[in-house]
N, C-alpha and C positions, 0 to 999 in steps of 0.2 A: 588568566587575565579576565577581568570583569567586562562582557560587553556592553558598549556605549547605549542608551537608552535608545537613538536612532537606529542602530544594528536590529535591537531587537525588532522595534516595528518594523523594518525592511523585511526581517526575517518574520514575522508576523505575517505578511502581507505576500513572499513568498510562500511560506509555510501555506496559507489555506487557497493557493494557486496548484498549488501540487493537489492537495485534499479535492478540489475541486474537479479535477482530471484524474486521479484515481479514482474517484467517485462511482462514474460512470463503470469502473472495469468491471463489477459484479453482475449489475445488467448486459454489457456486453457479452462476458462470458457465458451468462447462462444463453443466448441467443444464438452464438457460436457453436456449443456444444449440444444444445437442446436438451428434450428431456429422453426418459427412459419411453414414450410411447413414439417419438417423433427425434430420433438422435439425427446431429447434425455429425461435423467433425469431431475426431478422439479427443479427450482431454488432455493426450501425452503432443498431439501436434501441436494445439494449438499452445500446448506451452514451451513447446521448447519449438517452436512454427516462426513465434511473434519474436523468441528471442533473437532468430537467425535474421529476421528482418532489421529487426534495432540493433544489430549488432554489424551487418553492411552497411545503414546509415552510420553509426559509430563509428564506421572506418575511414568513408568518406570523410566526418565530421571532422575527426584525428589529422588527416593528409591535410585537409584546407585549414586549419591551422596549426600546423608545426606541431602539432604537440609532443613534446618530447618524450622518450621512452620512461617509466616509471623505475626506480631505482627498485634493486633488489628487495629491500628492507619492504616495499610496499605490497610484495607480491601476495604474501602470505593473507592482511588485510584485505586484497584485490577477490580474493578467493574465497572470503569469508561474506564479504558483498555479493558475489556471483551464487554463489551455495543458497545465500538467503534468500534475494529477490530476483537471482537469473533463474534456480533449478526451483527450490524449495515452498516456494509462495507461488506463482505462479503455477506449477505442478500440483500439487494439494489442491489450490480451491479449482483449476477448471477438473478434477475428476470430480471432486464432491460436489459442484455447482451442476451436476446434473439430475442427481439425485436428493439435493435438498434446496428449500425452497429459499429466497434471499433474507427472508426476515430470521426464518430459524438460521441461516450462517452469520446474520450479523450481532445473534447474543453473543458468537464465539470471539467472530472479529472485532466484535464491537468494545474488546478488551485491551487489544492490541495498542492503543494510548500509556494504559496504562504499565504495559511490557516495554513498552518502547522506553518510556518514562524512567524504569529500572533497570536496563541495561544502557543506558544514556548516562544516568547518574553514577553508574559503577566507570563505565570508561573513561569518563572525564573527572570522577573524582569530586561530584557534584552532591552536595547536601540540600535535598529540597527543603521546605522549610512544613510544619505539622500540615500550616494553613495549605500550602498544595497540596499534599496529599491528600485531603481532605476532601478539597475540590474534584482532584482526580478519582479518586472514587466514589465519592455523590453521582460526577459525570456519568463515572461505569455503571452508577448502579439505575441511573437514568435509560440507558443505551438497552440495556440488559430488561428493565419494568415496560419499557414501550415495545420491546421484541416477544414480551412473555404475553402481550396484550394482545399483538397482532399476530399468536400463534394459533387463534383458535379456542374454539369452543373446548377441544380437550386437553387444551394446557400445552408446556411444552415437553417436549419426549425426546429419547438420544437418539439420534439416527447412525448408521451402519460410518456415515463418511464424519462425525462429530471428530473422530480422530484425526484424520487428515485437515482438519480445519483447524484443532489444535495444533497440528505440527504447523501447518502455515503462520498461525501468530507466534509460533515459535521464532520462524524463519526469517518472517520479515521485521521482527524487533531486532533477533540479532543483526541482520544484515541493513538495516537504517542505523544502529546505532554506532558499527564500523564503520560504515558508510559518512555518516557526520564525522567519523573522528579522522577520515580520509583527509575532507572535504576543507581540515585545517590546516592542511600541506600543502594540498594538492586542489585543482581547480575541481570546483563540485560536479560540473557538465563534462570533466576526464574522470571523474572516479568509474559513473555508468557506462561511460562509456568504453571504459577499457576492462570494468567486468565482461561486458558484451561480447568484445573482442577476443577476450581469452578463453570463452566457455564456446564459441564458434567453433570450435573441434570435435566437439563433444554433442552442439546442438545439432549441426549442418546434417550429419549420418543418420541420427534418428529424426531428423523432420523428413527424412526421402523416407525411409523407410515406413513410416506412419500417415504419408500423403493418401488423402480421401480415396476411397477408389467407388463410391458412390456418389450421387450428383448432392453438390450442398445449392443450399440454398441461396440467392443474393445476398438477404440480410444478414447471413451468418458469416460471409466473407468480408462486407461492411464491419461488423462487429471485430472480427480479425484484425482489419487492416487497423483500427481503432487502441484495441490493446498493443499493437504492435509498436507504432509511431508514438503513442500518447502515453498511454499505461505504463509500456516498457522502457520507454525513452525520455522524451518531452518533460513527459510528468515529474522525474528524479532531478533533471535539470532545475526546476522550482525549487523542487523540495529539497536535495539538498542544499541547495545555498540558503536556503528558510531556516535549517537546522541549524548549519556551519555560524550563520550570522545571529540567531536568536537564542540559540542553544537546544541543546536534542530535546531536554527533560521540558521544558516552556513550550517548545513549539508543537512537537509531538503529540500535543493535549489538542489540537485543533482537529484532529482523526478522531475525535467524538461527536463532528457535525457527520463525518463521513456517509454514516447507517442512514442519516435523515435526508441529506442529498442526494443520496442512490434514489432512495422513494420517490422524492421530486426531479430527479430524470427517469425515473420508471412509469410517469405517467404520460408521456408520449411513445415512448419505447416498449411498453407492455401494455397500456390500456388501464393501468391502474389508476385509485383516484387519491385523490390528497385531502383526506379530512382533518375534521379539527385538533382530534388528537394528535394524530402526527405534526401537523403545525405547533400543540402549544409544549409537546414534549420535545419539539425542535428547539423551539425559544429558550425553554427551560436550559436546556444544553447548552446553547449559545450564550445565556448569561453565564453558568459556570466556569466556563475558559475565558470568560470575559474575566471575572473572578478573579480568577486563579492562576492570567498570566498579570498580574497586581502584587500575586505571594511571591516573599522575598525568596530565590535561592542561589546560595552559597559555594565558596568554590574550597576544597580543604585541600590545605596545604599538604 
């Protein structure tokens, strides 16, 4: 069924609420983790650390309101969301986010609209129209020209972790695009919430196991507490209902401002500065999804 013109803007309006709060998890994590001269927390705690945390609020969440058990049929899907954005995305970028810097991870992520976009369309049986895609990849190839810019004087080069970055947009496309297709059953703030819940077996053993056994630092437990509640929680409750109500393929495209709101939370948070370029290759992006949530797409029978 075709969503009502209001849906989308809701979900529009969700959609870069989520975008908004994951924004920040890239900064966050490199500060949790730190670098290879100055390491803070493992990459494996704090991803399966932040999970066990959103995954006790998700229980609490679940008790204060009734939420009923998830029927069989859902488990499978349920698993397919926890694999993606409980183990597999989270896990990938905090190992690689210590060893590569946040503009060279966001050529890789900064694709991920356009993944998301493609497993969106295939689940729901959506036909974008030329003019999105068109849009959608100007967008990437925008995301992709500003990351190549701000890689340095020697260009950009493949780093040891490029792989695990890929696997993460692997992961978290599949697992948003399940994840919306949940989110039409079932209420979008129990989907995360009950991947959370079910992967708690799995996370609880190895966060004891991998708990710091050196002193971390303030900011990096800040940082923690942040992916934990926000990133891993909070933030999906936006976003999926952004997705559910606007559609995965349309909304999705708003994770093209993402790479450029990191930058502009990275200039209190790192000390970074915010020049013109990145401002006018931000705009440039913002008009394209502007664009390109305008292009018609289609639902096939």
């Amino acid at each position: 069924m075709k969503p009502h013109a209001q849906d989308i803007r809701k979900g529009l309006w969700l959609g870069a609420l989520g975008v908004a709060i994951f924004a920040l998890t890239l900064p966050m994590t490199r500060l949790a983790v730190g670098t290879p001269d100055a390491p803070q927390m493992s990459g494996i705690f704090l991803a399966v650390g932040r999970a066990v945390i959103a995954a006790i609020l998700s229980a609490g969440f679940l008790l204060a309101t009734r939420a009923p058990w998830p029927p069989r049929a859902d488990w499978l899907p349920l698993g397919l969301v926890a694999l993606g954005v409980v183990f597999g995305f989270p896990l990938c970028t905090s190992i690689a986010m210590r060893h590569v810097e946040a503009v060279h991870a966001s050529v890789i992520v900064g694709v991920l609209p356009l993944a998301t976009a493609a497993v969106g369309a295939w689940l729901h049986r959506q036909r974008p129209s030329i003019g999105f895609w068109i849009c959608a990849g100007l967008g990437t190839a925008l995301v992709v020209a500003f990351a190549v810019l701000r890689s340095g004087h020697g260009g950009l080069t493949l780093a040891p972790a490029d792989a695990l970055l890929l696997l993460a947009m692997a992961c978290a496309a599949v697992g948003y695009g399940v994840g919306a297709q949940l989110s039409q059953r079932m209420r979008p703030d129990y989907v995360i919430c009950w991947a959370l819940v079910f992967s708690l077996p799995f996370n609880l053993p190895l966060a004891l196991m991998e708990w710091p056994q050196a002193a971390i630092k303030n900011e990096a437990w800040a940082a923690f507490a942040y992916v934990a509640v926000f990133s891993m929680w909070l933030g999906f409750f936006a976003w999926y209902r952004g997705l559910a109500l606007g559609g995965t393929v349309r909304v999705s495209q708003l994770q093209l401002m993402q790479p450029f709101l990191s930058m502009l939370f990275a200039v209190p948070l790192l000390g970074e500065s915010l020049d013109a370029v990145t401002a006018g290759f931000g705009l440039a992006v913002i008009a394209v999804v502007f664009i390109g949530r305008k292009m018609p797409v289609s639902t096939a029978r």
